[in-house]
N, C-alpha and C positions, 0 to 999 in steps of 0.2 A: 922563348916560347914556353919553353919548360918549366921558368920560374914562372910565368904569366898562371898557366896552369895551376900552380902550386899554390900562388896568393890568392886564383881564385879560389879556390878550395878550401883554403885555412878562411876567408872571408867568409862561406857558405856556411863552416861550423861554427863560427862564431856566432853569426844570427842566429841560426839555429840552436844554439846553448845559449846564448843570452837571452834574441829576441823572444824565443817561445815562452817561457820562464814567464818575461814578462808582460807579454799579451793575455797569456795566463792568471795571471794578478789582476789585468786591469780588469778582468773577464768577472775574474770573483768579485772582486772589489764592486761592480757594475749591479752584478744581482745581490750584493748585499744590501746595496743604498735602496735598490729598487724593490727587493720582496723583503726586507726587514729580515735574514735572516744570517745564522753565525759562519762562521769558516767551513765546517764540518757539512752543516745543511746546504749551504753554498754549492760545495765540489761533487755533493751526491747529486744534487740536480743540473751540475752542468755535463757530468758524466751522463746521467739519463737522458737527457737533451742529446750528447753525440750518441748514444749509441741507439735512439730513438731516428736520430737522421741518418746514420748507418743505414740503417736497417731499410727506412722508408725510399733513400739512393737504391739500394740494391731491386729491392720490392718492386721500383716504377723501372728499372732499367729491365727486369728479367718478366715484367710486365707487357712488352711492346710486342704485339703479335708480331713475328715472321713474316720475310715479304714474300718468300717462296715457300710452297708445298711441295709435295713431290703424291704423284697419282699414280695406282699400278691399273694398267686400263684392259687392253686385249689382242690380240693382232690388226699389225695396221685394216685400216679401214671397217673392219668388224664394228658392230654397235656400239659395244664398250665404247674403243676407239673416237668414233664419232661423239659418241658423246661426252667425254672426257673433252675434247675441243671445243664443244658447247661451254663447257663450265668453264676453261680454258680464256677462251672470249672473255665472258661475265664477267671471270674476277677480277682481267684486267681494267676492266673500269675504274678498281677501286684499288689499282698500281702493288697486285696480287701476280704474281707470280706461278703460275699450274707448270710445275716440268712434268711431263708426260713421260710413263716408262711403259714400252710393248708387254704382253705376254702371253703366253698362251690361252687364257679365260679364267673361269673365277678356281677352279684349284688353286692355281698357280698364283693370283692375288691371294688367297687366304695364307696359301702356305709364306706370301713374302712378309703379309699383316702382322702374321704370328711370330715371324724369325725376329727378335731385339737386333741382330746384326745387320739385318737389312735395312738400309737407309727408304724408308717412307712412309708417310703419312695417313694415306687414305688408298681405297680401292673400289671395285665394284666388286661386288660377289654374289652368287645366286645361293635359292638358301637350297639344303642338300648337299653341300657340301663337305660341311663341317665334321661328320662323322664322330660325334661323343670329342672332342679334343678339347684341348684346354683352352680358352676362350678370355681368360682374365683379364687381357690385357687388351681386349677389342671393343670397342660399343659401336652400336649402329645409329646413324642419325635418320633412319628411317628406310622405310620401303620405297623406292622408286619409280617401277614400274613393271611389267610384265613381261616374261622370256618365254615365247612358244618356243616346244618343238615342232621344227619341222623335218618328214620323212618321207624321203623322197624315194622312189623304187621304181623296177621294170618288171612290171608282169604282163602277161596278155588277160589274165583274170582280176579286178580289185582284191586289193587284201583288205581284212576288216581285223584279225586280230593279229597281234606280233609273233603269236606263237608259231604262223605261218610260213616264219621269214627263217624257223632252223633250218642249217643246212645251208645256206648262203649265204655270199660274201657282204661282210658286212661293215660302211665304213661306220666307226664311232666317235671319230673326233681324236684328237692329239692328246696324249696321258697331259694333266694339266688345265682341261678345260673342263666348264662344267658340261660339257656336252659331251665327254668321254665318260663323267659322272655320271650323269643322270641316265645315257645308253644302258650301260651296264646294269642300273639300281634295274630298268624297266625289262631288260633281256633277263636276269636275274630272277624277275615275277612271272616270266613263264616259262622257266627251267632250262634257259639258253645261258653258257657260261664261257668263260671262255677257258682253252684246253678242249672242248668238244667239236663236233661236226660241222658247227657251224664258224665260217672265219673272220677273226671282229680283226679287223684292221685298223689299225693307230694312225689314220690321216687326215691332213689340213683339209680343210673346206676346198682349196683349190682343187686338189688333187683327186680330194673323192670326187666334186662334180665332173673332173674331168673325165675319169673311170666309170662315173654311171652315166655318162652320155656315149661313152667307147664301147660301154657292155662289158667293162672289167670288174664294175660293182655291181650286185642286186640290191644294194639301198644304202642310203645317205642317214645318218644321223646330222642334223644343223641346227643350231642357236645363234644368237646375235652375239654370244660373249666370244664368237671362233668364226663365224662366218658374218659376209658383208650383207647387205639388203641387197645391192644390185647383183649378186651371185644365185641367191634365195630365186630373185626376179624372172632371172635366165634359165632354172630351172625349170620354175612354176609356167614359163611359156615353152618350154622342148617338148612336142608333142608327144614321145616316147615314153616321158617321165611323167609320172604319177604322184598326187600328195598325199599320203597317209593319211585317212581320217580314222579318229580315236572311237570305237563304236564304245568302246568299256570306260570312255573319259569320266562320268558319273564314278565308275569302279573306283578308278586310277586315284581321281582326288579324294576317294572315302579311305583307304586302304593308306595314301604316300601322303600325310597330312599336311606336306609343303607346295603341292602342287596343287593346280587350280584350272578347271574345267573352264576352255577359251570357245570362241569361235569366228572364225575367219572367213566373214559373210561374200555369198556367190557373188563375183562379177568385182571384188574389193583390190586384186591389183590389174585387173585391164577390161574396165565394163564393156569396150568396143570388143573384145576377141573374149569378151566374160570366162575372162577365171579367174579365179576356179570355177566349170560350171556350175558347180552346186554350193552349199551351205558347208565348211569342213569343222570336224570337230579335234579341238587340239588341247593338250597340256601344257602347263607350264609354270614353273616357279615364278617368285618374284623374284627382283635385284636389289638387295640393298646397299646403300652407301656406308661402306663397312671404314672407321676411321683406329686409331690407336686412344688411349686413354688421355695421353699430354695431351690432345690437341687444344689449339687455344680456344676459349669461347666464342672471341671475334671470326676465328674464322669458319668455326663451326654457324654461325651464326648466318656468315656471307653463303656460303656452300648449302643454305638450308634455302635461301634467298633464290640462288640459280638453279634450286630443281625445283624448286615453286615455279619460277621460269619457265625452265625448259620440258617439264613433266607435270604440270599442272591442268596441260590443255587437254581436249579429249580426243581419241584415237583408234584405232579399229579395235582394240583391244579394253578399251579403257574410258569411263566414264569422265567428267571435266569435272577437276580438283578432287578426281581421286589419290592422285600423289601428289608430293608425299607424301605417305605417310606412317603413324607413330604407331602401327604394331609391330609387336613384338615377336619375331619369331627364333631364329636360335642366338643370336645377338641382342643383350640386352641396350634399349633406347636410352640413352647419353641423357646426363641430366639437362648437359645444356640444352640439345634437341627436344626434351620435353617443356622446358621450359617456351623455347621458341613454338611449337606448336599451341601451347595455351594462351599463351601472348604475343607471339610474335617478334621482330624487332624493339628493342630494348629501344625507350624514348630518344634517347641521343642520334642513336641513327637511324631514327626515323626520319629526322628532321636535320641535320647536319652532313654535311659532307661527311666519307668515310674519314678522313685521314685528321680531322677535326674532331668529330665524335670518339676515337679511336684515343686521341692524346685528352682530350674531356672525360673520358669513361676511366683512364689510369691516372689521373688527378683525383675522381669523386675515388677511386676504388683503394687509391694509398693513401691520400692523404688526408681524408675524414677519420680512417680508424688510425691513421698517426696523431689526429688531436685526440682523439676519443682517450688514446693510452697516456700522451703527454701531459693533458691538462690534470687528468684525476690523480698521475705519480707526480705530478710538481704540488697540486693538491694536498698527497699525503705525505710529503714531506717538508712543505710548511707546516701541515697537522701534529707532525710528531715534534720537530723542531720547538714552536710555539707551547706544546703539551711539555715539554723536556723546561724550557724556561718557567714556566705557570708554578711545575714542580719544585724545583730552585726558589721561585721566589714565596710558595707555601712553605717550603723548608723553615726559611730565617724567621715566616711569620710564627711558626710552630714554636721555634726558638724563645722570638718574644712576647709568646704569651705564657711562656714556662717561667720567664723571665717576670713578668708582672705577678704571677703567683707568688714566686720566691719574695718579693717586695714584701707585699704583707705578712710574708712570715718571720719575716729576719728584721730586727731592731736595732742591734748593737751597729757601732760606726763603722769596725772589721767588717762585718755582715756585709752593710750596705756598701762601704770601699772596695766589697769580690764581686760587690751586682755590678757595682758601676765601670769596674774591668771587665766583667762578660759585656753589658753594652757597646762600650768602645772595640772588643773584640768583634763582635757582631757586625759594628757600622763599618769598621776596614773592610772585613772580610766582605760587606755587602760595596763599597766603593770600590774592591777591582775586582767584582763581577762586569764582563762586558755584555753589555746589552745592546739589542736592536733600537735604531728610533721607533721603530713599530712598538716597544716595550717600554715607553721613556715616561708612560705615564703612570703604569702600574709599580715601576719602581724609585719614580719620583715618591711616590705615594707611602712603597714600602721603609724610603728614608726619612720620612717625616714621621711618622710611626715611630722608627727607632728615636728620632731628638722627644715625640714624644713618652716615649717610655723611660729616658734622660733626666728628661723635666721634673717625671713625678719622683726618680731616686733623689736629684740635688731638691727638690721642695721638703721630699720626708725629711732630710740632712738637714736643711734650714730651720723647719721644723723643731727637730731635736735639740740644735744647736741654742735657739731663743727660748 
């Protein structure tokens, strides 16, 4: 077994030292016959050849978008959540892969966006979060859709401004969400902080609602990035509990320039038990679809596709084909997202199956500018090659036209017995120049020349002679 081993082995290097060698040869030998060129211009252009298909292997294999992304969405069931499962759906159509990761709401997405150690992709994030940080490394493929707040409390009197609420317990949502953010930004604008009188409590959506239906909360901070809609729902119908309407909402979006004056019209979640009785006026950020810088085009492309889909329609909050869309707020808009907004899907997948379109779009996108480079450097190195020979054979011409001067100058038979050895020197020297057949006419022509510059030294000789 061991010898078997051993002779395979010495047989492997043998090919390998021999055969390559001369595969090699035959290689050159190939493109010599075929582009007329010498040993030298030969080896440059088959070296540029590999390392032009080097390059173009590498290009289309690190080309192939990803089949899996990875999503950072919000607590189960929360809006995020759901709709994270939407897009989730969508992609697999086109045999995309969405892993879904929980988290607390959009803090918590930004801060995983931002970490290089954290494995993912893409998030939700509401804007307001951001807080002056560094951003480099994030682009947005657009606004999504709208995030009211909702605030929910017990009074026996309505409240109309927040500044109402110091002094009581107050939930704000889990450190992490943006509904713990944006409480704060707005408790903050009318001099409620926390450390003071009033008690901001760090709890899930479950637990506040459970507290301000028990009487252990005076009011709810809620968004869809932390809390569910069927929680929102169960609120909005406990007789007890009351919705916040924003009377300063006008103020609110003059003053917080990320926030945007809502309203959530009477009778919009239960027109039989109509509530809300009335018209409520609310705040609320957008949500953008916040992605990392690598993403690939294609699947920025698919992902712009499924919120056309699923956020395109119109809605209590929301006009029809108002999202997505491409402003710009503290995340700057992805080229490729702008480019999709102006045009849309790229022709290929408009019309072709994804996973078609997909291997069609990394053949047009490697291998056009692989000719584009190959032809012009196989180009220029016939050019130089051809110009290198042209050279060469002006050389000998130069020779024998110094040679024909010298002729008429020199008489004696000495004289003319050193031209007629510079000739003969000239024509050897020009017989083992090797030439291309591509060259075979130019220095046919160049050795006729010399017999005739031959001709006229033995005719002067003869000459002389008679």
């Amino acid at each position: 077994m061991r010898a078997d081993k051993e002779r395979g082995s010495t047989r492997f290097r043998s090919v390998f030292r021999d055969g390559f060698p001369r595969a090699f040869s035959h290689i050159q030998n190939t493109f010599k016959e075929t582009f007329g060129l010498g040993h030298a211009a030969t080896f440059a252009a088959i070296i540029l050849i590999i390392l032009v298909t080097i390059f173009a292997a590498f290009w289309f294999y690190n080309s192939t978008p990803p089949k899996t992304i990875i999503i950072t969405s919000g607590p189960e069931g929360s809006l995020f959540d759901r709709t994270a499962k939407k897009y989730a759906r969508i992609l697999a159509r086109n045999k995309i892969t969405l892993k879904i990761i929980p988290s607390q709401g959009s803090l918590e997405n930004f801060k995983r966006l931002n970490d290089p150690s954290f494995h993912v992709d893409i998030g939700f994030v509401q804007n307001g979060v951001v807080r002056d940080q560094d951003i480099d490394t994030l682009v947005s493929l657009g606004s999504i859709f709208y995030e009211p707040l909702l605030i929910f409390y017990r009074s026996a009197s309505p409240m109309e401004l927040l500044s109402q609420m110091s002094g009581k317990r107050l939930a704000v949502g889990k450190a992490g969400s943006g509904t713990h953010a944006l409480a704060l930004t707005l408790l903050s604008a009318n001099g409620i902080k926390p450390g003071g009188k009033t008690k901001l409590l760090e709890m899930d959506a479950e637990d506040a609602a459970k507290g301000l239906i028990a009487g252990d909360v005076d009011a709810a901070f809620m968004m869809g990035d932390a809390a569910s809609s069927r929680l929102m729902i169960t609120l909005l119908k406990t007789p007890e509990v009351k919705l916040f309407s924003f009377a300063q909402a006008d103020g609110y979006a003059r003053r917080i320039t990320y926030l945007k004056k809502l309203n959530l019209p009477r009778g919009s979640a239960d027109f039989g038990k109509d509530i809300p009785p009335q018209d409520v006026n609310l705040i609320g950020p957008t949500v953008e679809l916040v992605a990392r810088t690598h993403l690939h085009p294609v699947l920025s492309d698919l992902l712009l596709g499924a919120a056309t889909e699923i956020h395109g329609k119109a809605g209590v909050f929301q006009r029809q084909g108002e999202f997505p869309s491409p402003v710009e707020h503290e995340f700057r808009i992805s080229d490729d997202a702008s480019r999709f907004y102006k045009s849309g899907k790229s022709f290929l997948y408009r019309y072709l199956p994804f996973t078609m379109a997909s291997l069609a779009n990394r053949i047009l996108a490697v291998f056009v500018p692989v000719f584009v480079i190959l032809i012009p450097g196989l180009r220029m190195i016939t050019a130089v090659y051809r110009w290198r020979l042209r050279m060469r054979i002006y050389r000998w011409y130069g020779m024998l036209l110094a040679l024909e001067r010298d002729i008429r100058g020199h008489k004696t038979a000495e004289e003319r017995e050193a031209l007629l050895k510079r000739t003969h020197n000239i024509e050897q020297a020009v017989n083992k120049m090797k030439m291309p057949a591509s060259f075979g006419e130019p220095f046919y022509i160049l050795r006729g020349h010399i017999g005739f510059v031959r001709k006229q030294l033995t005719d002067m000789a003869q000459l002389h002679e008679g």
